[in-house]
C-alpha positions in Angstrom: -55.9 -22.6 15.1 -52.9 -20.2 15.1 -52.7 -17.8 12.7 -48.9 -15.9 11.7 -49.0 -12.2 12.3 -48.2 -12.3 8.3 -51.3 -13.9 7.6 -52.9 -11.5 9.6 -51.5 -8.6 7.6 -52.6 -9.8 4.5 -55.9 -10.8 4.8 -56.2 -6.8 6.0 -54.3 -5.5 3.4 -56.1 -8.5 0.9 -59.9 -8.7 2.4 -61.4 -10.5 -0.3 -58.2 -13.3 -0.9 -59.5 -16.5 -0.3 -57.3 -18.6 3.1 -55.5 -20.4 0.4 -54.3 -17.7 -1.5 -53.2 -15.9 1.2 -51.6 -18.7 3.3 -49.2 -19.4 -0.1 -48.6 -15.4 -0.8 -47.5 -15.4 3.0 -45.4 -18.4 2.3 -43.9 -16.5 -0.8 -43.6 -13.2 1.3 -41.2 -15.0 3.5 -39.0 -16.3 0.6 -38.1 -13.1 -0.3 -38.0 -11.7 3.4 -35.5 -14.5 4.4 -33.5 -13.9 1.3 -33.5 -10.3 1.4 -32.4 -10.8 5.1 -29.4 -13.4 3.8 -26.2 -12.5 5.5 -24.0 -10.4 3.4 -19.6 -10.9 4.0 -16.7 -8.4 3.8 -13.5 -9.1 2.3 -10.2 -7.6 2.8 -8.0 -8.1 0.2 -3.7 -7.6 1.3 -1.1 -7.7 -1.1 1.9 -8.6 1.1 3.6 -9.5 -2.0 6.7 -7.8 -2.5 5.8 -6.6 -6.4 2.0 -5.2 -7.3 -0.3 -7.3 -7.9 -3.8 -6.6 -9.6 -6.6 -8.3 -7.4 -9.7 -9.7 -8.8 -13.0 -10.9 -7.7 -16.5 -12.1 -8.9 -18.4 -10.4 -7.9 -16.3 -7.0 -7.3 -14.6 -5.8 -9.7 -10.8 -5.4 -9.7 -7.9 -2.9 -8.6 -4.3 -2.8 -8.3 -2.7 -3.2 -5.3 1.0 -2.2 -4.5 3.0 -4.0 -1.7 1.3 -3.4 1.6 -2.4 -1.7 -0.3 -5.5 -3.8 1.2 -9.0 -3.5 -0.9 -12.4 -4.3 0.9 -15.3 -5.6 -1.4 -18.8 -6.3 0.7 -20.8 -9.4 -1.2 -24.3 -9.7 -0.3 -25.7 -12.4 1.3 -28.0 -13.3 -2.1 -24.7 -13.8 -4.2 -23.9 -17.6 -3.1 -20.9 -18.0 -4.9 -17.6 -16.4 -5.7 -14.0 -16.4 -6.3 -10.6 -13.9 -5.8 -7.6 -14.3 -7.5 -4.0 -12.5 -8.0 -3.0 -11.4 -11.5 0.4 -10.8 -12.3 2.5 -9.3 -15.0 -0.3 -6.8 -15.7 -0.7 -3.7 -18.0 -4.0 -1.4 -18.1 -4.4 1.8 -20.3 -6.3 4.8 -18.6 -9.6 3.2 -19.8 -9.0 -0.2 -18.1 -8.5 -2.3 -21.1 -5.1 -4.0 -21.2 -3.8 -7.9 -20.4 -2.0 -10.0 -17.8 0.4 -13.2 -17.9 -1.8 -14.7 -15.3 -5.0 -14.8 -14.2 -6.2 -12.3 -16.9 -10.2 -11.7 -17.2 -10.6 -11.0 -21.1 -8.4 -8.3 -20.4 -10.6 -5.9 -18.1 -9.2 -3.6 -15.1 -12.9 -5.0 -13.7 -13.2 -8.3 -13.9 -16.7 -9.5 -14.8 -15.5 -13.4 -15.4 -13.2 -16.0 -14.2 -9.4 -15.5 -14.7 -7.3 -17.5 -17.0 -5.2 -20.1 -15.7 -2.5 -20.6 -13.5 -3.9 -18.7 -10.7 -4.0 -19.2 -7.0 -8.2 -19.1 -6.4 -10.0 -18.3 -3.0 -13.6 -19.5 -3.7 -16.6 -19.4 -1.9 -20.4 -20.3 -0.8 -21.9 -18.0 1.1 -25.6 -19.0 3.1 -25.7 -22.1 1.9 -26.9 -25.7 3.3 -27.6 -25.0 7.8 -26.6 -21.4 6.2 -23.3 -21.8 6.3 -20.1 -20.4 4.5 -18.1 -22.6 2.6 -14.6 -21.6 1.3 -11.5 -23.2 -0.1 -8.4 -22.5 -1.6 -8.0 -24.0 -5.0 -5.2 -24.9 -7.4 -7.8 -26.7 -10.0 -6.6 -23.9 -12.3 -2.7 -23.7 -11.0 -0.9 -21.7 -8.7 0.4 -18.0 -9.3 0.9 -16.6 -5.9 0.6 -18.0 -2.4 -2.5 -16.9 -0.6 -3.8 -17.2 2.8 -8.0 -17.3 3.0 -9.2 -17.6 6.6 -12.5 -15.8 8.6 -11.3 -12.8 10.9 -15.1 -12.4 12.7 -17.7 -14.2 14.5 -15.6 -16.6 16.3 -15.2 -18.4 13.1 -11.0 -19.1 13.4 -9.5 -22.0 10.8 -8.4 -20.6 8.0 -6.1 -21.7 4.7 -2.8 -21.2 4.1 -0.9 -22.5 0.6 2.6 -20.6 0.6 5.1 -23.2 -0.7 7.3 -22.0 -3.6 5.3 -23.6 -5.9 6.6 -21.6 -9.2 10.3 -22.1 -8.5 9.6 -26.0 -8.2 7.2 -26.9 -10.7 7.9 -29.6 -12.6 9.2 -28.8 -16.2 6.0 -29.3 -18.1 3.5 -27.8 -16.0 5.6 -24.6 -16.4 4.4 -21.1 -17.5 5.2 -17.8 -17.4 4.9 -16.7 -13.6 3.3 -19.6 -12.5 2.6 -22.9 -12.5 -0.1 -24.4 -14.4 -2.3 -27.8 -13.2 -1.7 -31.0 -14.9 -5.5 -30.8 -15.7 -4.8 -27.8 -17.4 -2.3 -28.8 -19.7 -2.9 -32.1 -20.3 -6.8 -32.0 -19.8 -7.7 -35.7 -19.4 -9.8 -37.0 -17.4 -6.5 -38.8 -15.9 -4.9 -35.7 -14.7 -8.1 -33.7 -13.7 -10.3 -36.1 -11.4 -7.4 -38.8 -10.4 -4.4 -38.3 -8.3 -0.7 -38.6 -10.5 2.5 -37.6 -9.5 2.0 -34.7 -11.3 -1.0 -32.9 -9.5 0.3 -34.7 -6.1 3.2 -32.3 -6.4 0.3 -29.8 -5.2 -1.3 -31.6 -2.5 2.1 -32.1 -1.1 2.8 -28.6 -0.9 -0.1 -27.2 -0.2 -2.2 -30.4 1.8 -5.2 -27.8 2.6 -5.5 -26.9 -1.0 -7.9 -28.6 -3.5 -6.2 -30.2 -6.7 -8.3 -32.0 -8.7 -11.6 -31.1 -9.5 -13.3 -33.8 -8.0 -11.1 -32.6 -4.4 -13.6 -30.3 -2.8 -15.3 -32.7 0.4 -11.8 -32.8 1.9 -10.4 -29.4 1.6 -13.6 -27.6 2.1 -13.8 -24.8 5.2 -17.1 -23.7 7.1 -18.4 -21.2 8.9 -21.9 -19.4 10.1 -23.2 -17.0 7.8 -22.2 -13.6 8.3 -18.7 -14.5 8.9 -16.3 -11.7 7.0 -13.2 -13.3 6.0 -9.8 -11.8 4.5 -7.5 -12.9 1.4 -3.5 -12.4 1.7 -1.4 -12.6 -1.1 2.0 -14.1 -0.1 1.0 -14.0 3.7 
């Protein structure tokens, strides 16, 4: 019968555990190796807008970023999801408390929650299912800026782009103050959040690569192997 070098270890460490105990403590013991292990990601954040923008992400933090400033945020491997995001038409007081038109986080400098809608949203999964990345682009919660979200290591090379001039086309009612919200937003039904209208097509048309609707994800969905570090471009 084999026997794991693990098991091994414990029953010296453990002399009087019974070969049950020990064979589930070895079992636990590499649960918490393999996720201590998980692969972590690196994100650079560019503003290539030509105004400052104040970047956001969960987890991160936040910091403002003039035209041309990139920000780098490292997420470990055990934090499966998160999201960056734009905020515009921002003001902060020396002790980071302060508001902004869009994509404000309960007015923090450092954001600690999700931003207020519309904003442009580069989500992801990190180490999930055949531990792979997952990552999108989503306009569930409107658009503010365009964005580019794509993986610059590991061989790892389709990216995201949504840049069309979303905010000086959007249609009249889905309007708002540097930016443009979702239908689902404004109208919040389940009509205009889970089924394609005219209204939240005016998205996918635009931006085909995007996810719209909330219900959207299967076909606009990006993968790569874990330990892929990807970047985030505002107005790429």
């Amino acid at each position: 019968m084999y026997v794991s070098k693990e098991l091994i270890s414990i029953r010296l460490f453990f002399p009087n555990i019974s070969f049950s105990k020990s064979v589930t403590l070895s079992i636990f013991l590499l649960i918490v190796l393999s996720s201590t292990y998980a692969s972590a990601a690196t994100f650079t954040i560019q503003n290539n807008c030509p105004f400052t923008i104040w970047a956001a992400a969960v987890p991160g933090g936040g910091r403002q970023l003039d035209r041309g400033q990139t920000w780098q945020i490292t997420v470990s491997g055990n934090n499966k999801q998160g999201r960056i995001w734009a905020r515009t038409g921002c003001f902060f007081n020396a002790t980071g408390q302060g508001r902004c038109w869009t994509g404000d986080c309960i007015g923090q400098l450092q954001c600690k929650g999700y931003g207020r809608s519309p904003n442009t949203i580069a989500e992801y999964e990190l180490n999930g299912n055949d531990n792979l990345d997952s990552f999108d682009i989503s306009l569930v919660g409107g658009f503010n800026v365009p964005m580019e979200f794509s993986p610059n290591s590991g061989g790892c090379t389709r990216g995201i782009r949504c840049t069309a001039d979303i905010n000086g086309q959007c249609p009249i009612q889905l309007r708002a103050p540097f930016g443009c919200n979702n239908p689902c937003i404004v109208y919040r039904t389940d009509l205009f959040c889970s089924s394609p209208t005219a209204l939240s097509k005016f998205f996918k048309d635009r931006c085909p690569y995007a996810s719209y609707l909330s219900m959207d994800g299967k076909d606009s969905t990006f993968t790569c192997p874990g330990g892929t570090n990807y970047r985030v471009v505002f107005c790429p």
